[in-house]
C-alpha positions as CSV (number, residue, x, y, z in Angstrom):
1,X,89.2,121.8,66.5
2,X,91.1,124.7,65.2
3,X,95.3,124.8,65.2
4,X,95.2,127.5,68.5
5,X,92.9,125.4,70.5
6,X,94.8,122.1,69.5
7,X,98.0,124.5,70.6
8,X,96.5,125.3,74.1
9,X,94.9,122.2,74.8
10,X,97.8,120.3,73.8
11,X,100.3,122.4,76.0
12,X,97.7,122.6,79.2
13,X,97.7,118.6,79.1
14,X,101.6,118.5,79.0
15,X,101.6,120.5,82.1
16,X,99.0,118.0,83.5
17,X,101.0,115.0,83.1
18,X,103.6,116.5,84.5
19,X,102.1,117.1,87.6
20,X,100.4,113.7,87.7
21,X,103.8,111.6,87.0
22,X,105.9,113.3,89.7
23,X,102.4,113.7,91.7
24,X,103.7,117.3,92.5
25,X,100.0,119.0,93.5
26,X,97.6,117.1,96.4
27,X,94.2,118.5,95.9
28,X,93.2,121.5,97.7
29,X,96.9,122.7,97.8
30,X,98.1,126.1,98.3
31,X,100.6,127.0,95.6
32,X,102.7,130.2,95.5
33,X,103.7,130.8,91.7
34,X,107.1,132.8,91.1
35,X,106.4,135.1,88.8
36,X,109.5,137.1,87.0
37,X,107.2,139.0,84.5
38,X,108.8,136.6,81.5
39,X,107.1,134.5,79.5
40,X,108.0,131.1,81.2
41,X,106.7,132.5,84.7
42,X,103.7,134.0,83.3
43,X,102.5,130.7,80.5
44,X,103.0,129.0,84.5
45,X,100.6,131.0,86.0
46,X,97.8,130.4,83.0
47,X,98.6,127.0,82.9
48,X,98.1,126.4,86.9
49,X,94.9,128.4,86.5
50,X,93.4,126.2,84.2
51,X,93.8,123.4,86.0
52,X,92.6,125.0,89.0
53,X,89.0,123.6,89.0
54,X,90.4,120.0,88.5
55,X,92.8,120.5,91.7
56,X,90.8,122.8,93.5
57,X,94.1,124.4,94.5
58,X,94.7,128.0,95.8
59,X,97.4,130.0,93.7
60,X,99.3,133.3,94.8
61,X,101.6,135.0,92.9
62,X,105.2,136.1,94.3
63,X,108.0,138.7,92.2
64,X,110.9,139.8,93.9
65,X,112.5,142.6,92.4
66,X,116.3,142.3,92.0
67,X,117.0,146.0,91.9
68,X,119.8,145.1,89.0
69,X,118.0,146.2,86.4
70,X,116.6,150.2,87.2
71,X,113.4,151.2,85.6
72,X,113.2,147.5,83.7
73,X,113.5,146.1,87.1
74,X,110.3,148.4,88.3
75,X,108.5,147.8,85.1
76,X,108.6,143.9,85.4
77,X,107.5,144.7,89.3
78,X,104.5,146.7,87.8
79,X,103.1,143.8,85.0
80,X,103.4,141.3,87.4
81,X,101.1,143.3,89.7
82,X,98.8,144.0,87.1
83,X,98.6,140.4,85.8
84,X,98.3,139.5,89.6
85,X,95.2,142.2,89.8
86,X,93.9,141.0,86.0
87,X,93.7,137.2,87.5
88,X,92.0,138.4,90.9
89,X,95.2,136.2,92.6
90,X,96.2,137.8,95.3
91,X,100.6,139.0,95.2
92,X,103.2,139.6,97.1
93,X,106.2,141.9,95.9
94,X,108.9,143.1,97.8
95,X,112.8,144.7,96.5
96,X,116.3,143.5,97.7
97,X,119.1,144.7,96.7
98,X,121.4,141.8,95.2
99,X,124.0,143.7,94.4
100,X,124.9,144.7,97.7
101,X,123.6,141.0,99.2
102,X,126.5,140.0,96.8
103,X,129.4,141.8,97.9
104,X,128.2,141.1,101.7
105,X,128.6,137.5,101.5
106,X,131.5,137.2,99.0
107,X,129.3,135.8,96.1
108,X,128.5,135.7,92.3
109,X,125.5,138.1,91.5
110,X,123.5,134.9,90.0
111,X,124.6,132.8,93.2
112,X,123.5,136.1,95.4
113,X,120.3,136.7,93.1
114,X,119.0,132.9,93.6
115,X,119.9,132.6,97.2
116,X,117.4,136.1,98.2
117,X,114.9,134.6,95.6
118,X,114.4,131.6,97.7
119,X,114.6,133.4,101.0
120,X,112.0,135.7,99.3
121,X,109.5,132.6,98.4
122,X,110.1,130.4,101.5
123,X,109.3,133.0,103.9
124,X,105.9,134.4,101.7
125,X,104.7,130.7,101.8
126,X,105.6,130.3,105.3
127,X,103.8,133.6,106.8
128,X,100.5,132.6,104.1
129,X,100.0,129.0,103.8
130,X,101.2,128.0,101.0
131,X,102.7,124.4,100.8
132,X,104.1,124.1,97.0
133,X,106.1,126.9,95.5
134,X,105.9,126.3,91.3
135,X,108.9,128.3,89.6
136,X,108.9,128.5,85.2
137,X,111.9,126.0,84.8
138,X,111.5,124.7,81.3
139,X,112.8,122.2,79.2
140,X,115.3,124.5,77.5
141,X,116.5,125.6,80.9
142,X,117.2,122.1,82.4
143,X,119.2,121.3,79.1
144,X,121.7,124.8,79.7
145,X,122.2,123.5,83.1
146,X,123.6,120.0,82.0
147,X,125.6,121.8,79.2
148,X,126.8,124.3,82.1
149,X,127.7,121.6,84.4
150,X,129.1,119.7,81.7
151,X,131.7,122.1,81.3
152,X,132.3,122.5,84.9
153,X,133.4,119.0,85.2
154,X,130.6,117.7,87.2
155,X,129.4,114.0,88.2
156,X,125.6,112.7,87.5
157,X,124.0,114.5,89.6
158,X,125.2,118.0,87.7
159,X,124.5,116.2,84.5
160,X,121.0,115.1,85.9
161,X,119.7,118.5,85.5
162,X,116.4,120.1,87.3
163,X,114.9,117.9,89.0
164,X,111.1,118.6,88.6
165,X,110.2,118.2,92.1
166,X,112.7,119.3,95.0
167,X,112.2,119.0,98.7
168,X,108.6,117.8,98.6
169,X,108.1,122.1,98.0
170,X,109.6,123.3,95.0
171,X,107.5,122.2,92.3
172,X,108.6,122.8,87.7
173,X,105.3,121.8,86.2
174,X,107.2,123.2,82.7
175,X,110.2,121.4,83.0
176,X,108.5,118.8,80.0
177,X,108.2,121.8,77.6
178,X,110.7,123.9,75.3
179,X,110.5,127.2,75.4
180,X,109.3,127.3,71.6
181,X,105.6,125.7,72.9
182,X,105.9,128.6,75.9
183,X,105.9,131.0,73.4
184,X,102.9,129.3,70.7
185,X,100.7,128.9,74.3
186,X,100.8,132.7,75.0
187,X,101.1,134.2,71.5
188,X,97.1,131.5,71.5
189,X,96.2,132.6,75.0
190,X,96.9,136.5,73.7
191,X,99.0,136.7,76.7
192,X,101.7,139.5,77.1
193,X,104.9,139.5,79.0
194,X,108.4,140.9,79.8
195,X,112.0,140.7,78.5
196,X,114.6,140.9,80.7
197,X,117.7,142.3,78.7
198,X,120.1,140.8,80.9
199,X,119.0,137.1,79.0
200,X,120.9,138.5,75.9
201,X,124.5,139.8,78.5
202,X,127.5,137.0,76.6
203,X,129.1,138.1,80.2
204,X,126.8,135.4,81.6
205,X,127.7,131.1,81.1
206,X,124.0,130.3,80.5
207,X,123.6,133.1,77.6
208,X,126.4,132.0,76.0
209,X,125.5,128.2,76.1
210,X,121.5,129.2,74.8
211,X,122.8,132.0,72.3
212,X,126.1,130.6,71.0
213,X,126.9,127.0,71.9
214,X,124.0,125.3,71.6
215,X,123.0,127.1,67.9
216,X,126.3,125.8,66.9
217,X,125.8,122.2,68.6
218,X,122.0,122.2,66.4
219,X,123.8,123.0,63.4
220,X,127.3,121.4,62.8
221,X,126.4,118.4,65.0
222,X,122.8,117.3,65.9
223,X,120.0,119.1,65.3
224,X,117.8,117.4,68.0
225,X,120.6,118.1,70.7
226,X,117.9,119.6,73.4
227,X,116.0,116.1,73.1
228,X,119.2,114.2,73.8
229,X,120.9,116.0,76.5
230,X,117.4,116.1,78.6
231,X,117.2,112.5,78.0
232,X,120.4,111.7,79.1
233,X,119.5,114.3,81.8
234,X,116.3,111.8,83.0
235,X,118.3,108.7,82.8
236,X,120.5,110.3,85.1
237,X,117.6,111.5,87.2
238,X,116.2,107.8,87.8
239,X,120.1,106.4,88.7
240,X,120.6,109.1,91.1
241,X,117.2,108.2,92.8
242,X,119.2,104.9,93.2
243,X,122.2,105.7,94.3
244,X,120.7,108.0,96.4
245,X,118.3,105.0,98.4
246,X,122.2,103.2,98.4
247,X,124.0,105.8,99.8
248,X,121.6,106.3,102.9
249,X,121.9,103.1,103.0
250,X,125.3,102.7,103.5
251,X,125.6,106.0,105.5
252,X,123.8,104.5,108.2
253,X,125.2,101.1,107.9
254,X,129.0,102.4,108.5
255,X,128.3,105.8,111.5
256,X,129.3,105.1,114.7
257,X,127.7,108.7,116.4
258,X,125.6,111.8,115.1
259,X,125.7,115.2,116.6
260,X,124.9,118.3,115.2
261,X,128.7,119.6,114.5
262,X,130.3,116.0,113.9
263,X,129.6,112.6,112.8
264,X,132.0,109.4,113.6
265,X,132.4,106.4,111.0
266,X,133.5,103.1,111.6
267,X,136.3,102.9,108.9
268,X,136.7,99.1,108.7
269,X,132.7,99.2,107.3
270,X,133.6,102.6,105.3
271,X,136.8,100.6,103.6
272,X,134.4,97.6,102.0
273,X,132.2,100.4,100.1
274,X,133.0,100.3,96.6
275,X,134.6,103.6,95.6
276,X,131.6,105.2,93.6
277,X,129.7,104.5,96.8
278,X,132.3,105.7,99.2
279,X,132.7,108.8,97.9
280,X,128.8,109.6,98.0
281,X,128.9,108.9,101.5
282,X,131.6,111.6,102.6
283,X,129.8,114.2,100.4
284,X,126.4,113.1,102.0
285,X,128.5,113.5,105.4
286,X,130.0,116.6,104.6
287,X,126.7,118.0,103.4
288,X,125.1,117.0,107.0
289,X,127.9,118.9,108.9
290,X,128.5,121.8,106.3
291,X,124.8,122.0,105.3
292,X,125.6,122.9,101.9
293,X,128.4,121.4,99.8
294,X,129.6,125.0,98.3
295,X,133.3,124.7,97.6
296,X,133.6,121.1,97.9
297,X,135.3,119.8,94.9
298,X,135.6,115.8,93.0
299,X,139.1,116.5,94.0
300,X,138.4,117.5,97.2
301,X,136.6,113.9,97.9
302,X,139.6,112.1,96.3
303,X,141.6,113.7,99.0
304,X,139.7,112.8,101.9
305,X,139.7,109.4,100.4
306,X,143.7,109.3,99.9
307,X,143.9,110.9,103.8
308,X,141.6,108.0,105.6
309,X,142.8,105.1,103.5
310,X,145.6,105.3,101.8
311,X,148.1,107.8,103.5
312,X,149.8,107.0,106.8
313,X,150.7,110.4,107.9
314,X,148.8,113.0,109.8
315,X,145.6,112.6,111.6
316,X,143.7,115.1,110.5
317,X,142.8,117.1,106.9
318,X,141.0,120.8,105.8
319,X,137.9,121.3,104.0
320,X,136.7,124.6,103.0
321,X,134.5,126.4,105.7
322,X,135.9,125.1,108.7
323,X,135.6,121.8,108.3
324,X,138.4,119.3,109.3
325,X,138.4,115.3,108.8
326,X,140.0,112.8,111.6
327,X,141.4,109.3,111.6
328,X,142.5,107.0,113.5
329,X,143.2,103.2,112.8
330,X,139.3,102.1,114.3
331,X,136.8,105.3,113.0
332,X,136.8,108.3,111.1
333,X,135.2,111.6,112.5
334,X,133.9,114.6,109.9
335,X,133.8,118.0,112.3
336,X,132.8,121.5,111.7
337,X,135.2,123.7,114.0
338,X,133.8,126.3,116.1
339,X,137.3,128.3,115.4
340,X,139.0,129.2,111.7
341,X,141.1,126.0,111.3
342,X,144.4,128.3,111.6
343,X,143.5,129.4,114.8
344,X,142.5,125.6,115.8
345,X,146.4,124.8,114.8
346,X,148.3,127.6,116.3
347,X,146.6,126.5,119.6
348,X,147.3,122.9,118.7
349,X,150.9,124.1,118.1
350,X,151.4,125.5,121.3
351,X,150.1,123.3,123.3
352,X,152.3,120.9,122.0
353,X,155.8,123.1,123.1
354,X,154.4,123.3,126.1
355,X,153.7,119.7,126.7
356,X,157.4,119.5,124.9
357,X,158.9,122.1,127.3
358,X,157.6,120.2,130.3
359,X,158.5,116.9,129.2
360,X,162.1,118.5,128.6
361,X,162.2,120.0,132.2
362,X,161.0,116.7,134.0
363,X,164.4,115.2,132.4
């Protein structure tokens, strides 16, 4: 057996076991493969291809063109096409402009970029069938995000990384390789692909992290630093699957009442949760009302913690996006206001002088 064919065989079987371990493809599935033109994407679609027979699974390829990027943006439009047309898989391309989606909704152009790429892929998959969507994340990229949301400040669940299989949909069949055995499998396979130029903008977090910090964390500190931040990453993987069957748990055990824009807690059960686990349960809350937990904080929990059991004033507190906590001495409520919460108190305000001013005139 020859280096090349030990290099492809090797890299197809580590795609494999992937997909058997987290049992991410049932047989005769339908999966819709996001294809950005780069080499990640495209070693994805070769890989799923060759274990096509063993599946029997259908595969469709999906690029969404960003419109960031001008004529490199239509030329990664174009290859993906052609490899589409070269693989006789059928494709679905469509342009959004993320720029623009950005300054609509107040967002980053990588938070803006991400959210229309998922819009993009849900709704292709939901108007042709297809039940798993398989993206390029690799093992490289899983490790940037832990270093990213290391220097964010964030708990386990940042640190866990990408998890490999999301919402019983999303599907990272690569996330077990670096980036290096991407490369070896197409330069074998004789496989082209594109560049994007913004990978090498130092504007960006994650290019800094792959280009500068990590590089300097290889060399002056440990030169095996990818293996031990995406180990520490699957360690915290496994707890969170824990703590995640415990704080279900416990978030049924302690509420009272579930409706769509509010949910009431009975505090006495809330106040015998140990800390770690209480504060799982209001973010698991919050994220049921909210639907997201954008702009909620570690400090923001500690807050809501300090408000229900430990402070004696007021009744109720703010969250970002309209959403306002209650207590009383029996229950705790977690509401998303219909109203911006200013508008909710200058009512609350004057309806108090008036309940004021008439108490005043009966006397």
């Amino acid at each position: 057996m020859t280096d090349q064919t030990t290099i492809k065989n090797d890299f197809i079987n580590a795609i494999a076991k992937t997909i058997a371990d987290f049992n991410m493809i049932d047989s005769e599935d339908a999966i819709l493969v996001a294809v950005s033109g780069g080499p990640d994407s495209v070693s994805l679609v070769l890989s799923l291809l060759a274990l096509q027979k063993k599946h029997r699974i259908k595969i469709g390829i999906a690029h969404l063109n960003h419109m960031l990027r001008g004529e490199e943006s239509i030329r990664d439009q174009s290859f993906v096409k052609a490899l589409a047309e070269k693989l006789d898989l059928p494709f679905f391309g469509e342009q959004k402009d993320v720029r623009a989606y950005a300054k609509k909704h107040g967002q980053s152009i990588e938070e803006a970029g991400r959210e229309v790429r998922y819009q993009f892929f849900d709704q292709v998959a939901k108007n042709h069938g297809y039940k798993k969507i398989a993206t390029g994340h690799n093992k490289d990229d899983n490790v940037e995000l832990v270093l990213m949301n290391l220097l964010r400040g964030s708990g386990p669940k940042g640190l866990s990384g990408i998890p490999p299989y999301r919402e019983k949909k999303y599907i990272r069949p690569l996330i077990r390789v670096s980036k290096s055995r991407v490369l070896d499998f197409l330069k074998v396979e004789k496989q082209s692909y594109v560049v994007d130029s913004s990978n090498t903008d130092m504007a960006y977090l994650r290019n800094k992290i792959r280009h500068s910090l990590i590089p300097h964390l290889q060399s002056e500190y440990n030169p095996e630093i990818t293996d031990a931040l995406d180990r520490l990453s699957n360690i915290l993987k496994q707890e969170e699957d824990f703590w995640n069957t415990q704080t279900e748990q416990a978030f049924h055990n302690c509420l009272i009442k579930s409706e769509i824009d509010y949910l009431y807690f009975a505090k006495s059960s809330m106040s015998d949760l140990h800390p770690a686990l209480l504060n799982r349960v209001f973010r698991t809350a919050i994220f049921c009302i909210k639907k997201d937990l954008k702009r909620i904080s570690h400090a923001h929990i500690n807050d809501v913690v300090q408000f229900c059991f430990n402070s004696t004033s007021g009744i109720s507190m703010d969250l970002p996006d309209q959403i306002r906590v209650y207590k009383n001495k029996t229950s705790i409520m977690i509401k998303k206001e219909k109203e911006p919460l200013r508008q909710i108190g200058k009512k609350e305000k004057k309806l108090k002088r008036l309940a004021n001013n008439k108490q005043g005139n009966k006397s």
